[in-house]
N, C-alpha and C positions, 0 to 999 in steps of 0.2 A: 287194313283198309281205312280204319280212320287216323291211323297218322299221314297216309296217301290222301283223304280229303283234308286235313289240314293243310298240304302242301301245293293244294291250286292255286297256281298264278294268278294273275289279274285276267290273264286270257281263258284259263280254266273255268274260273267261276264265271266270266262272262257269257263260255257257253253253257254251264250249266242253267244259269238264270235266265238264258234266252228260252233254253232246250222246254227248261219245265213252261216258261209263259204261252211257250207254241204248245204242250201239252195240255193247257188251262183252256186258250183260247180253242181248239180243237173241239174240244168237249162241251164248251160252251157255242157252240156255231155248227158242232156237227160235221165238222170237216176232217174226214179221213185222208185225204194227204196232209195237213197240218199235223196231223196226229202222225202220223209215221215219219215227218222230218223231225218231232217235235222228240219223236224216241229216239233216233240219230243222234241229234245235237245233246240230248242227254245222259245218254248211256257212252258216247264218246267221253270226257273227261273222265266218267264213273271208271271205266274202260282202263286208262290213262294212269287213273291214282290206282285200281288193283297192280296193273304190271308193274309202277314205280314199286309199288310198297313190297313187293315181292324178293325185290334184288336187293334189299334191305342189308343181307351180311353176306353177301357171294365176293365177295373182296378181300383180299390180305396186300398189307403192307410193309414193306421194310425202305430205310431208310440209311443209305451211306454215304459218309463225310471225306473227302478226299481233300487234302490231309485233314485230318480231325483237330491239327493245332495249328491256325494260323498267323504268322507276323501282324503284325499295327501296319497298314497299306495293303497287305497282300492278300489275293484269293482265296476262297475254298468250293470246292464244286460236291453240289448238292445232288446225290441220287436217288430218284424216286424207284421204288421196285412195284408195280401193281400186276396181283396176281389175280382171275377167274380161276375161285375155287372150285365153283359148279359146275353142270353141265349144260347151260344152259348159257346164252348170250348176254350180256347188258344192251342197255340203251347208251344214250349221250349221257357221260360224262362231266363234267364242269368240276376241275380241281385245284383245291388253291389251299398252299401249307403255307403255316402261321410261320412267321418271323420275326425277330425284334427290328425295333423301327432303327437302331445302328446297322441293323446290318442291310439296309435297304427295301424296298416296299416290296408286297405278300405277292411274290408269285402264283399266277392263275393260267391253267392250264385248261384246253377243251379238249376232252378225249373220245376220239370215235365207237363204234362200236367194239367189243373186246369178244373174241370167239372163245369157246367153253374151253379152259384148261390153259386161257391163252396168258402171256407176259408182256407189260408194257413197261418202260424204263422210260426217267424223264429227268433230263439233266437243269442244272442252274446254276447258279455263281451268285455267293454274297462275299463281301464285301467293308472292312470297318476300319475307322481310323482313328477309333479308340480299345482300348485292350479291354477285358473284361471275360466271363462266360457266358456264352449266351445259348438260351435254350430255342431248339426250333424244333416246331412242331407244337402239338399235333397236327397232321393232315386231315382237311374236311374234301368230302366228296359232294357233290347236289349230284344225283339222280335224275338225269329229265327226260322226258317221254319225245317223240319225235318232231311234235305238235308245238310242245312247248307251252302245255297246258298244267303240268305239274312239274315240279320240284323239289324233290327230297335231300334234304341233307343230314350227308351222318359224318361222324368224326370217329378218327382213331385215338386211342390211348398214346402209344407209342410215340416219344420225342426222344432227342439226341442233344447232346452238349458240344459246342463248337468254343473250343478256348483259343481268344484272339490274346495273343503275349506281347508284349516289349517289343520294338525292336531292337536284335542285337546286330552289334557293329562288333568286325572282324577290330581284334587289336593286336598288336606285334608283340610279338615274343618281347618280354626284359627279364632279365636276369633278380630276383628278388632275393638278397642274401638273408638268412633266416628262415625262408618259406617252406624247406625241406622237414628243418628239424626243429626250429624254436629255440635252437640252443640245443647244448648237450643236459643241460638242468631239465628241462622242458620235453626233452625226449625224453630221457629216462620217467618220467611222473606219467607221459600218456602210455609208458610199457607198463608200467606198474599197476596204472590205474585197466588194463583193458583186461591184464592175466596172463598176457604173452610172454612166450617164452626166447630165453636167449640162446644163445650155440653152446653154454656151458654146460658139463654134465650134472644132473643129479643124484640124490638117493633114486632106489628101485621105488616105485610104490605099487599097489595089486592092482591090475590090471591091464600094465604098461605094457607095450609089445616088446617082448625079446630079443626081436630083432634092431633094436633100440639098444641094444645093451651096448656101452662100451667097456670092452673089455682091459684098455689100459689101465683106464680111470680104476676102474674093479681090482686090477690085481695091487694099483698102489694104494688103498684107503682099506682095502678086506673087505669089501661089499659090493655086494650089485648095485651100480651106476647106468643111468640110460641117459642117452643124449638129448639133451632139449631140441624141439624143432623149431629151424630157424623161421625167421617171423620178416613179412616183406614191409618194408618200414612206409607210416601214413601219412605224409603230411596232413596240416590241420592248420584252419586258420580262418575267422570270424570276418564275417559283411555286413558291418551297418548302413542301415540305410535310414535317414532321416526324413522323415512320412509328419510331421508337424505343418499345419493349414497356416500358421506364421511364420514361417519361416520359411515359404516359398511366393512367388509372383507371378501373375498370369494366368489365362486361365486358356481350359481346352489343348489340345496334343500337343501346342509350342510353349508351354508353359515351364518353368522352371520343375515344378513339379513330377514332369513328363519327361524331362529330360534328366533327371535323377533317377527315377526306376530305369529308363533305357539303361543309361550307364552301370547302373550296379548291373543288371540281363547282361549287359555286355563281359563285364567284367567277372561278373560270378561264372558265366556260363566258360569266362578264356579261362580263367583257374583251374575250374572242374575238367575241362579237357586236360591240363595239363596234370592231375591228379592230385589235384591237394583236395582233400575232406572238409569241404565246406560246408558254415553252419550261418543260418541271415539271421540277423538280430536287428528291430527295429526301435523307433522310441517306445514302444508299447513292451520291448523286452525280446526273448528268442522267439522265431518262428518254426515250427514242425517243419520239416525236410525229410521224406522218404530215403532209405541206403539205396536204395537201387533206381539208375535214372536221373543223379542227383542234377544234371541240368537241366532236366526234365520237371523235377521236381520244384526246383528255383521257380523256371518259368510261370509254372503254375501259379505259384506262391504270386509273384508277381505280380501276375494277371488279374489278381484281385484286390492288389494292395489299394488303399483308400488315406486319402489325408486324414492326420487323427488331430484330436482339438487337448493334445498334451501342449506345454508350457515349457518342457525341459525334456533334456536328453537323460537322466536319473537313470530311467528304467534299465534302457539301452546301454546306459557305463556299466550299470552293476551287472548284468546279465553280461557282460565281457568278460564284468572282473571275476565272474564265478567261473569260466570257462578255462582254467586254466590250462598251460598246454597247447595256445596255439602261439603259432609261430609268425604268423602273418594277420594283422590288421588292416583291414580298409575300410573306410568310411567315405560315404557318401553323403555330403551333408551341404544344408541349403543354409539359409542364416542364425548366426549365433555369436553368443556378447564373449567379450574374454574372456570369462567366469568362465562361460561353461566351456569353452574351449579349452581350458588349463582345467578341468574338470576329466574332460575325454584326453588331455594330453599325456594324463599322470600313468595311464594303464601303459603307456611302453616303457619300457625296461631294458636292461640284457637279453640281446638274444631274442628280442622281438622287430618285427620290421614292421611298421606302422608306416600308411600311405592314406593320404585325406584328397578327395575332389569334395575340390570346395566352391560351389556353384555362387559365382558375382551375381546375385542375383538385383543389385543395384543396374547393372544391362539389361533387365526384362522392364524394368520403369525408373531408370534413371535419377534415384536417388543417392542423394550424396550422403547423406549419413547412411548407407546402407554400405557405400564403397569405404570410406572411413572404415569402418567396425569390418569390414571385410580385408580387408589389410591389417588392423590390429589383429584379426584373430591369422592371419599367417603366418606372423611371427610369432604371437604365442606357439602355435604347433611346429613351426620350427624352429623355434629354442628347444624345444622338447626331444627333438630329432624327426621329427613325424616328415616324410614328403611330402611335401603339400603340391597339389596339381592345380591351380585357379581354371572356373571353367566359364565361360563369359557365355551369355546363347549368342546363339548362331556356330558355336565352335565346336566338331566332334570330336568327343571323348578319344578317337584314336590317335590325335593330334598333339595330345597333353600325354598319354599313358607312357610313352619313354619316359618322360622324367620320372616316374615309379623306380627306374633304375637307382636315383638319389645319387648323382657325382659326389653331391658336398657331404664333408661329415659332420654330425653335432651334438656335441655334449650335453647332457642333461643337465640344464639351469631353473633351480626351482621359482628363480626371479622371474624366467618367463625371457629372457635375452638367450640368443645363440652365443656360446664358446668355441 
């Protein structure tokens, strides 16, 4: 009851303060109908805030996200579930779930009356054209009497996560020589390193299955031999992505920066379809990746990446260079001086296929020393042998990714010149 008299309107208390002055003036003048409109007009709101404050927790909520992950532009539709747990009716309704202000202004709904036992479902659509996680919810409800004399509002616990990703652009098959194996060096070091086993036979050890035994092997060595099981082979192979606030241009979703996470989303997520064991490595170093889901997991990763106020690519080389084993490098990288380009160009090798989009980011503001140094650093990486993909804005990534293929070939020059 007294959080139901906290919650009178402007119109509630005005009849209360009328109600009571006609019950003042009543008694002061002796006027028996004053006195009985003056108990009408007062016991009404009193009336009003009891039934509000009563319906207090006769509600349950649940709340469902369709798709729960949505692209940078694209939908997701929002369902309200409201249940009468009592048995007893509600009044008016008035409901409106919290949202972030990316994802468009707070939905408000007017809800009629709801019968005892009864379900009401309440659809919506938001909307963003920046990527991130965004929480929505909790839902508040206001309680109001029919009058419109009080208003109660109560809020749920209950929110949900809506992860807006990258968007990924469809890229064409190429052909990546190395992305399988890394080399025959390189595979053998990731079998080694995992404990898997090959198709050769071994000694017996205790508790091998028998049915395991070969018995060739057995009768030419004088020992129990059982056959290793063969092992389906993983490719492997490292995504940098270059997340440095200098070394990109523009700001908001057309921004250089924007179009570097797209691209890796893009390009992580075509890999991972085609089964190579991808692992993201930024300038801040490696990023955690779930086994299971792994474009799933990218995305995510993604979705949250933030320009970092690093100075150099250090982290991001070494945490490559420790990964050995993989077969396939790609980098995704915004501006950087020769130095560090012959820094990140020294990690390929034998047997590793290295592919650089290398974002002109001299096209998002038209500097010329930015295009310079953006041409110097091409031929660094391709003296090195690395693909280099120039990615100019306005130009999508699927436009450049054949040349991943690499026609040309090139020898490793520590001067920094193609052979």
């Amino acid at each position: 009851m007294r959080a139901g008299l906290r919650a009178l309107t402007s119109r509630g208390r005005s009849f209360l303060a009328s109600g009571l002055a006609a019950l003042l003036m009543a008694l002061l003048l002796g006027e028996n109908d004053l006195f009985r409109i003056g108990v009408l007009v007062t016991a009404l709101p009193l009336l009003a805030a009891l039934v509000v404050a009563r319906t207090r927790y006769r509600l349950s909520c649940a709340r469902r996200l369709d798709p729960p992950r949505s692209e940078v532009g694209g939908e997701a539709t929002v369902t309200l579930r409201l249940e009468n747990v009592t048995r007893l009716p509600t009044g008016l309704l008035l409901i409106e779930d919290t949202v972030p202000y990316a994802l468009g202004a707070r939905p408000r709904f007017v809800m009629d009356r709801v019968e005892p036992r009864g379900v009401r479902e309440i659809d919506y659509r938001v909307r963003s054209d920046m990527r991130g996680r965004y929480t929505i919810g909790p839902l508040s409800v206001r309680i109001a009497d029919p009058f419109g004399l009080v208003e109660l509002t109560r809020s749920f616990t209950i929110s949900d996560t809506l992860v807006v990703t990258p968007q990924v652009v469809a890229l064409p098959h190429v052909r990546l020589s190395g992305e399988w194996s890394g080399g025959g060096e390189s595979r053998s070091r990731s079998v080694a390193a995992a404990g898997d086993d090959d198709v050769a036979p071994r000694e017996y050890r205790q508790g091998d299955d028998l049915r395991r035994v070969h018995w060739r092997s057995t009768a030419r060595h004088g020992e129990l031999m059982v056959r290793r099981e063969e092992q389906q082979w993983q490719s492997r192979g490292a995504l940098l992505l270059d997340t440095r606030r200098h070394a990109h241009r523009g700001e908001g979703p057309r921004s250089s920066f924007e179009v570097a996470v797209s691209a890796a989303a893009s390009i992580g997520v075509h890999l991972a379809h085609e089964g190579l064991g991808l692992r993201l490595v930024t300038d801040q170093g490696p990023e955690h990746l779930t086994d299971s889901g792994l474009s799933w997991s990218l995305l995510d990763t993604l979705a949250t990446v933030r320009h970092s106020s690093a100075r150099s690519l250090e982290l991001g080389v070494a945490a490559l260079r420790q990964g050995g084993g993989d077969g396939l490098i790609v980098a995704v990288l915004g501006e950087l001086d020769p130095e560090e380009a012959r820094d990140l160009a020294r990690l390929r090798h034998s047997g590793i296929t290295a592919v650089a989009v290398l974002l002109d980011v001299s096209t998002w503001n038209g500097d010329e020393r930015a295009a310079e140094t953006h041409r110097a650093v091409q031929t660094v990486l391709s003296g090195y042998g690395w693909r280099v993909l120039p990615l100019p804005a306005g130009v999508p990534i699927a436009s450049v990714w054949p040349d991943a293929a690499g026609r040309t070939r090139y020898a490793i020059n520590p001067a920094g010149g193609a052979a």
